[in-house]
N, C-alpha and C positions, 0 to 999 in steps of 0.2 A: 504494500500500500504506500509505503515510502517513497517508496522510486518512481510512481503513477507522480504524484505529486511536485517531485522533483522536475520530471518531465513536463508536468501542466505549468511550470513556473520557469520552464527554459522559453515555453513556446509561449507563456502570456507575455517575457521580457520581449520575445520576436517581435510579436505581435502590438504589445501596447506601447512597448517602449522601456528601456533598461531602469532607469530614474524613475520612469512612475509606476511599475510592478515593484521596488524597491522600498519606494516608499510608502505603496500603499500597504504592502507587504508587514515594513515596522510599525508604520498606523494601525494595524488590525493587531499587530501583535503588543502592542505598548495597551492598548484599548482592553482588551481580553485579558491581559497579565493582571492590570487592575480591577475587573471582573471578576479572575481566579479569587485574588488574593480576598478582596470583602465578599465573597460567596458564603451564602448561611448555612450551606451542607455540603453534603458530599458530591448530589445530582447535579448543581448548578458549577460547581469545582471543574469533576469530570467533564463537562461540558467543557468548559472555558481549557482545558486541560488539549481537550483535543482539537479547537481550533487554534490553540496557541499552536500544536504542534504542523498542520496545517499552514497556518500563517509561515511559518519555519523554514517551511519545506520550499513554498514559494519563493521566499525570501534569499535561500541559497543561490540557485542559479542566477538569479538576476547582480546579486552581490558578486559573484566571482568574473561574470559578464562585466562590469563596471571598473574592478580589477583590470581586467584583461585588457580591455577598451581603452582606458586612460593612462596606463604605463607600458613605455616598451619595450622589447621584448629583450634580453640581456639581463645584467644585473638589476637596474631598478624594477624591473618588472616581477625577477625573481625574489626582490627583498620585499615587493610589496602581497606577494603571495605568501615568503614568508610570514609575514606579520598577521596574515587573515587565516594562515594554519595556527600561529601561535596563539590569536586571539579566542580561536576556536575551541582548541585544547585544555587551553586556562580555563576555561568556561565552561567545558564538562567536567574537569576534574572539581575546577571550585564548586561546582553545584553539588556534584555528591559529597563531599567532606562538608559543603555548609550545611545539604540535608539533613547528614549523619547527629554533627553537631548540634542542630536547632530541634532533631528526635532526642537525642538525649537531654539535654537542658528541659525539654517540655515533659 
């Protein structure tokens, strides 16, 4: 289901355009996070859970399109990929150690 999505947000950046599948991509996901986080249960959580991830999935392709696009190709190109693997990375590891953390505390 991943990769459907991956692919629906290669072909909406074709299609609508790099910058505005991009942003509209963070606007739904900024929107929905806030959503997630004051949700009264669980139902309305999940929800929000699963069009953040949605939202995500969009928001890849068009992010690394934009990448690609505006640096080129050699080193600058390859330090600014670096940065958006590294930014990526930080940010799945810090979400599970801050999960882990924020279950334990509570």
């Amino acid at each position: 289901m991943t990769g459907g999505f991956l692919l629906l947000g290669g072909r909406a950046a074709d299609l609508l355009g790099r910058l505005r599948t991009f942003l509209s991509a963070v606007g739904v996901f900024a929107v929905v996070s806030v959503a997630g986080a004051i949700a009264p249960s669980g139902g309305p959580l999940i929800v929000a859970r699963l069009v953040k991830g949605v939202a995500a999935r969009l928001l890849a392709p068009a992010a690394l399109s934009l990448i690609t696009s505006n640096w080129p190709e050699g080193p600058e190109g390859g330090r600014a990929l670096g940065w958006y693997a590294t930014a990526g990375a930080c940010g799945f590891v810090g979400r599970l150690v801050l999960g882990g953390v924020l279950t334990e505390v509570s």
